[in-house]
C-alpha positions as CSV (number, residue, x, y, z in Angstrom):
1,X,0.0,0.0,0.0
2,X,1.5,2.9,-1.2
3,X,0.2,6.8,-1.2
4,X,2.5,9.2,-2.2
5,X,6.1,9.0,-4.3
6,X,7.2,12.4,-4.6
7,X,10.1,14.1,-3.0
8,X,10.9,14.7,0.5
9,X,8.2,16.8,2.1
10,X,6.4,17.2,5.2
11,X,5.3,13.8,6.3
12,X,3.3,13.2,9.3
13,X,1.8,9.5,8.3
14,X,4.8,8.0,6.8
15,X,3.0,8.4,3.5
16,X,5.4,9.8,1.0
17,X,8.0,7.6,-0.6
18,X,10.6,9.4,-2.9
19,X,10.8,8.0,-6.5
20,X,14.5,6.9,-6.1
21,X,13.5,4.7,-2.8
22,X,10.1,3.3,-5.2
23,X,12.7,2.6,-7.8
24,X,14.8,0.6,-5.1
25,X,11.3,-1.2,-3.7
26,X,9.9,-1.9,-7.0
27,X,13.5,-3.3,-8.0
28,X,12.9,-5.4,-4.9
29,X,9.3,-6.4,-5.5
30,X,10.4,-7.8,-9.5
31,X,12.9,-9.4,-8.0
32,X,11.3,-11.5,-5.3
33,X,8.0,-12.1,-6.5
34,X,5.4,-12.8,-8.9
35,X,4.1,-8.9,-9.6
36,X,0.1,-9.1,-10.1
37,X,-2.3,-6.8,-10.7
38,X,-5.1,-6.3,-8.6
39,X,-7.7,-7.5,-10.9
40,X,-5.6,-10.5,-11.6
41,X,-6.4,-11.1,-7.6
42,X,-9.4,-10.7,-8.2
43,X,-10.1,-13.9,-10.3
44,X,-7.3,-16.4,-8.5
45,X,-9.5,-15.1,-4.9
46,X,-12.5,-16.3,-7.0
47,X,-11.0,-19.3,-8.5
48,X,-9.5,-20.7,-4.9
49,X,-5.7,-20.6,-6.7
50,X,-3.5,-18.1,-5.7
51,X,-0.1,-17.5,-7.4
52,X,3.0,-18.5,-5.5
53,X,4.9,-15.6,-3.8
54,X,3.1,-13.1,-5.2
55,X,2.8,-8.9,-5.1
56,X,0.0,-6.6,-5.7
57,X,1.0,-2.9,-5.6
58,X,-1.9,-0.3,-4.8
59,X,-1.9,3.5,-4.4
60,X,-4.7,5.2,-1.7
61,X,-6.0,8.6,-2.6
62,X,-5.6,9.7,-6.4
63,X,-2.4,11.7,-6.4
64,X,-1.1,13.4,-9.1
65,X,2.2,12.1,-8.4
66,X,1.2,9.1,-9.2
67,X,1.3,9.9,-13.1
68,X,4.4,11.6,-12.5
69,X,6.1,9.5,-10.4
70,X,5.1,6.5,-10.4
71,X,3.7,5.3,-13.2
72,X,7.3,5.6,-15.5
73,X,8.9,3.4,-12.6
74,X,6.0,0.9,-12.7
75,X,6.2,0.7,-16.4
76,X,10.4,0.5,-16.0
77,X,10.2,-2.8,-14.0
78,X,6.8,-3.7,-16.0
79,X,5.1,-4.1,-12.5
80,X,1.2,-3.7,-12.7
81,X,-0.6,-1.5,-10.3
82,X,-4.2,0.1,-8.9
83,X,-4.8,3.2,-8.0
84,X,-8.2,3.9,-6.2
85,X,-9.6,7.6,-6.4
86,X,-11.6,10.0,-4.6
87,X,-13.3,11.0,-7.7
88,X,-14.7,14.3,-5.7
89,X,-10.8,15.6,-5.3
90,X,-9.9,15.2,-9.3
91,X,-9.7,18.6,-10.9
92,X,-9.6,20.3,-7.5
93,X,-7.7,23.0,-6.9
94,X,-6.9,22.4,-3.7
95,X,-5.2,19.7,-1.8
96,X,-6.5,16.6,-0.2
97,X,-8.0,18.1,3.0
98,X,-5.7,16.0,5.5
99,X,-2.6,17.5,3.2
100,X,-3.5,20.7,3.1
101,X,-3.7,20.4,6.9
102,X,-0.5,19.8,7.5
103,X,0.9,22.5,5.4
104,X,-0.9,24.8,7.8
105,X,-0.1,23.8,11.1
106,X,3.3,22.2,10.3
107,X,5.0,24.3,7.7
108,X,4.7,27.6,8.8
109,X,8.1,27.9,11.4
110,X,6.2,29.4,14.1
111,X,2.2,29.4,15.0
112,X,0.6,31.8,17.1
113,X,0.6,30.6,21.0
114,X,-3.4,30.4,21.6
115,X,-5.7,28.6,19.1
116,X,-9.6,28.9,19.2
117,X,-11.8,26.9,16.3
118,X,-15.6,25.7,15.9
119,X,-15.5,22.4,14.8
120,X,-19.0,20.8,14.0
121,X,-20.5,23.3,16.5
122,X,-17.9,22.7,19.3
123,X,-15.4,24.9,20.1
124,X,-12.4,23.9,20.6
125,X,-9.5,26.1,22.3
126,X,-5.7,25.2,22.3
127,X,-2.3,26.4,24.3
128,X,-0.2,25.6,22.3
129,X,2.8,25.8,24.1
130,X,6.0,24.5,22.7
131,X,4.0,23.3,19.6
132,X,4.4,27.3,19.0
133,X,7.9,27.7,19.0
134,X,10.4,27.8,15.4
135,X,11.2,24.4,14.0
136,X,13.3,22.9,11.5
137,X,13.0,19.7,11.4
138,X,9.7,18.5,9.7
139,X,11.3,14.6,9.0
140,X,10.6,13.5,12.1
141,X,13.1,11.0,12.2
142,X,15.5,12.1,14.9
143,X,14.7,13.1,18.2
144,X,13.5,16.5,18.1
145,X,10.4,17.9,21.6
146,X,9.0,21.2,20.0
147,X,8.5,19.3,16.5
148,X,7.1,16.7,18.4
149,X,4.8,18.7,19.8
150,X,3.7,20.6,17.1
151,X,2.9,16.8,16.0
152,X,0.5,16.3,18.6
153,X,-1.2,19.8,18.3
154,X,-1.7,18.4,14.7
155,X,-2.6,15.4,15.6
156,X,-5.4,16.8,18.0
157,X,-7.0,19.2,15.4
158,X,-6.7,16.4,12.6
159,X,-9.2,14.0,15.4
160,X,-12.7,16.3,15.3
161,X,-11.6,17.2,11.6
162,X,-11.7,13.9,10.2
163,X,-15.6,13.2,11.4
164,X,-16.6,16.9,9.5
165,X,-18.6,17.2,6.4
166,X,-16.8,18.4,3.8
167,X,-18.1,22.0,3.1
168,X,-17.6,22.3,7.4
169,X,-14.0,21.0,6.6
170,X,-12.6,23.7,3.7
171,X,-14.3,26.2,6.5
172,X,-12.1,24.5,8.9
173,X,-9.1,25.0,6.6
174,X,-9.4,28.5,5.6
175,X,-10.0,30.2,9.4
176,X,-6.7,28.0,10.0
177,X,-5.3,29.6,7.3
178,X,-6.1,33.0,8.8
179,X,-5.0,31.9,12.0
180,X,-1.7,31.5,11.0
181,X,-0.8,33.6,8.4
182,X,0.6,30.7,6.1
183,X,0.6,32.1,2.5
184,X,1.5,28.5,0.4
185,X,0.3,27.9,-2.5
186,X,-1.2,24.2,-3.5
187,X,1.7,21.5,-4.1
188,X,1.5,19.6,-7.1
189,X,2.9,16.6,-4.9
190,X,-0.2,16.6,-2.9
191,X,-2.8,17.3,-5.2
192,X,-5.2,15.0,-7.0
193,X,-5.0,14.7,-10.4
194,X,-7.4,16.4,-13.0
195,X,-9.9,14.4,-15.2
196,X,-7.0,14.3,-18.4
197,X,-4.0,13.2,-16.0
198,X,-6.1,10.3,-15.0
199,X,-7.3,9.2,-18.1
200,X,-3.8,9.1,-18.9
201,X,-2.7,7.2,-15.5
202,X,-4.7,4.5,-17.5
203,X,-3.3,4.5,-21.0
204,X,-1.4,1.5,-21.5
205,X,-1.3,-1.7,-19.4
206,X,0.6,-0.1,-16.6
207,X,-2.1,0.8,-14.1
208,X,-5.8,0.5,-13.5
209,X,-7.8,2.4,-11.1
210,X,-9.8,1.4,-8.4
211,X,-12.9,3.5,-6.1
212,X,-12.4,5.4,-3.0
213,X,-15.8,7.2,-2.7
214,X,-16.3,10.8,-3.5
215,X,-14.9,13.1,-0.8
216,X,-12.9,10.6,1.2
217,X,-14.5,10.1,4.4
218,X,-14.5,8.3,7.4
219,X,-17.1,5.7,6.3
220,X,-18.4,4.2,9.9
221,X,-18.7,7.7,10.8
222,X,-21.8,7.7,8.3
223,X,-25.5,6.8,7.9
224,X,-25.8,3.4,5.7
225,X,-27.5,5.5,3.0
226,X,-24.7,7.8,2.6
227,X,-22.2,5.1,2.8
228,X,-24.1,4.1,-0.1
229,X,-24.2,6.9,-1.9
230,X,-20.3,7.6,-1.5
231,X,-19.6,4.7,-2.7
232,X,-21.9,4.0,-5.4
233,X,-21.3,7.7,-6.8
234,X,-17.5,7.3,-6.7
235,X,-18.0,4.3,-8.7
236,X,-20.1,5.8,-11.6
237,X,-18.1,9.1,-11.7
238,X,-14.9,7.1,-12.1
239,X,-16.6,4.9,-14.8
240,X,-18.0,7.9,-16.4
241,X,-14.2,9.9,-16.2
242,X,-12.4,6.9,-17.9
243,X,-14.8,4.9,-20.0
244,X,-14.5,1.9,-18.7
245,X,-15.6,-0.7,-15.7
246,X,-13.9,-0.2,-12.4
247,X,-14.3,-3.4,-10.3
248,X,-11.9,-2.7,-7.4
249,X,-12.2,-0.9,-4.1
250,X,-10.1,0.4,-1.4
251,X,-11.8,1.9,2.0
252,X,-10.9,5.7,3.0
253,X,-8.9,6.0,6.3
254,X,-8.5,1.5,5.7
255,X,-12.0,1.7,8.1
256,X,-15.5,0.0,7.6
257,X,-17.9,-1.5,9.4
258,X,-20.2,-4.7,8.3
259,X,-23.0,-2.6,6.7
260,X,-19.6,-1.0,4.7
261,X,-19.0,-4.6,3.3
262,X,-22.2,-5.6,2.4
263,X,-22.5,-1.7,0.3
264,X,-19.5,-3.0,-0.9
265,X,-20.5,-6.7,-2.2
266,X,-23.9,-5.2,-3.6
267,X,-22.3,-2.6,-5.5
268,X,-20.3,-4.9,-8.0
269,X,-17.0,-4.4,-6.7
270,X,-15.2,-7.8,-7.2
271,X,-12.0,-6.9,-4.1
272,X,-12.1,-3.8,-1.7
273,X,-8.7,-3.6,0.4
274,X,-8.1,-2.7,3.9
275,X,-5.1,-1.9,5.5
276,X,-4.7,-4.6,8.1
277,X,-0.8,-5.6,7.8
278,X,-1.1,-10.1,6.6
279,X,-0.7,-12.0,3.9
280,X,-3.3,-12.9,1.2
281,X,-4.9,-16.2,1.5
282,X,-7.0,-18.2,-0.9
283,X,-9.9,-18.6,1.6
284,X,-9.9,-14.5,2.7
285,X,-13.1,-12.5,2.0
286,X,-12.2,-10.7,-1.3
287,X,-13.9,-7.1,0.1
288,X,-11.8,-7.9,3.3
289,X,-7.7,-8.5,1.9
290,X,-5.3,-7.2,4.4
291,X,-1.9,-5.0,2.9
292,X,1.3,-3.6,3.9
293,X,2.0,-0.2,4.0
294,X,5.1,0.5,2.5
295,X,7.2,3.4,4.2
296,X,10.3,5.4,2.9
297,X,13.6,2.9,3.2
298,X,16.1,1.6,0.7
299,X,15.9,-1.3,-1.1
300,X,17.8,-3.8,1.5
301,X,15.6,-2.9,4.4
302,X,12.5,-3.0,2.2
303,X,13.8,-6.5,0.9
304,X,14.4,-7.5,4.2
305,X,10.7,-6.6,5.5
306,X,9.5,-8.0,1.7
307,X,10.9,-11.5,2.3
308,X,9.5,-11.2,6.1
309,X,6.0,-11.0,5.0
310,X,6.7,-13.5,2.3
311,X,7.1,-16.1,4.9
């Protein structure tokens, strides 16, 4: 499970991968094992005969860098893979909302000390302390208390955030963008693609693309019906985008609830991954397949935690 492959940037989930480290990994994943796509999973899941030592690579979220990225490493190694899309973030101009959050709070070298926002009609009020103070470090990858606390003031806005509806959320974004003065334009690492840079994500045999609802959101945190909806309208806007059947599925935030798999099974998805870290096995529940997420490393610790899965 892959997000991002872009270069270095802010990265408070582990989510970005630079394209030389992808190179090394995809190197790696050639090497090792049998490299399938997704829809390839599909029909082995529903034929009871999986592949021996075999790889699926997927991509969460629709990023641009993807296409930029990705896809010429991909077709370098001739590795197949699936991206799934938020089909209501293609042609934004504006970052994923969770992105665009952490250019806010965690970019800017200083914050102002005292934070008070409305989140879904709760306020909220913040001290925030040494999560204030100037920074330089935004790796966190060595030891480092004010960046760390500027983590956790993050982390504590990002909580209520994630349950908002979206219009409440863009709100959200702009007052924080008031609040702290931060002036940064939209990155082209952490934005979706547009309708033309998907439909030419899919040209070729390289990769395929999967759903991921419309705006991204935290499915259990939803009425059935508008799970439904989310996901039945990201379907047929996906469809509609690149002209062809999308039978694959990947749940926002990895979360879902029964009623989210049985949405799912109705709605003609054949697969719909999670992000619980196994192993594929013939007799798993094809809306239910586990993954690993794969983090920034260089190709001998990734083989190392590669060959670890493996067995």
């Amino acid at each position: 499970m892959y997000h991002r492959v872009a270069p270095h940037a802010i990265d408070p989930w582990y989510l970005n991968v630079t394209p030389e480290r992808f190179d090394e990994q995809i190197a790696v994943v050639k090497k090792n094992t049998q490299t399938i796509s997704l829809v390839e999973l599909a029909d082995a899941l529903a034929a009871r005969k999986l592949p021996e030592r075999f790889c699926v690579i997927t991509f969460d979220d629709g990023y641009y860098n993807n296409l930029q990225y990705a896809k010429p490493i991909l077709a370098k190694h001739g590795v197949p893979a699936t991206v799934f899309v938020s089909t209501g973030y293609t042609g934004r101009e504006r970052e994923f909302w969770w992105e665009e959050l952490d250019d806010l709070l965690l970019s800017p070298e200083t914050l102002p000390n005292t934070l008070e926002l409305s989140l879904q009609g709760k306020t909220h009020q913040w001290d925030l302390g040494q999560a204030a103070m100037p920074y330089r470090d935004p790796t966190h990858r060595s030891p480092d208390p004010i960046r760390d606390a500027r983590l956790d003031f993050y982390s504590k806005v990002w909580q209520p955030m994630q349950m908002m509806p979206e219009d409440q959320l863009f709100e959200a974004l702009d007052t924080l963008r008031n609040w702290c003065g931060w002036t940064g334009r939209p990155r082209d690492t952490h934005r979706a693609m547009t309708s033309d840079e998907l439909n030419k994500l899919v040209e070729g045999d390289v990769i395929d693309v999967g759903g991921h609802t419309v705006r991204h959101p935290y499915l259990p945190g939803l009425p059935i019906e508008e799970q439904r909806q989310e996901i039945l309208q990201g379907k047929s806007e996906l469809e509609a985008n690149i002209g062809r059947e999308v039978s694959t599925f990947s749940y926002p935030f990895n979360s879902h609830t029964p009623d989210t798999e049985s949405i799912i099974r109705e709605s003609g998805y054949a697969v719909a991954c999670s992000g619980f870290e196994r192993s594929v096995w013939q007799n798993d529940d094809p809306v239910l397949l586990p993954r690993f997420a794969a983090e920034e490393m260089d190709g001998p610790a990734f083989e190392r935690s590669l060959l670890h899965w493996l067995d």
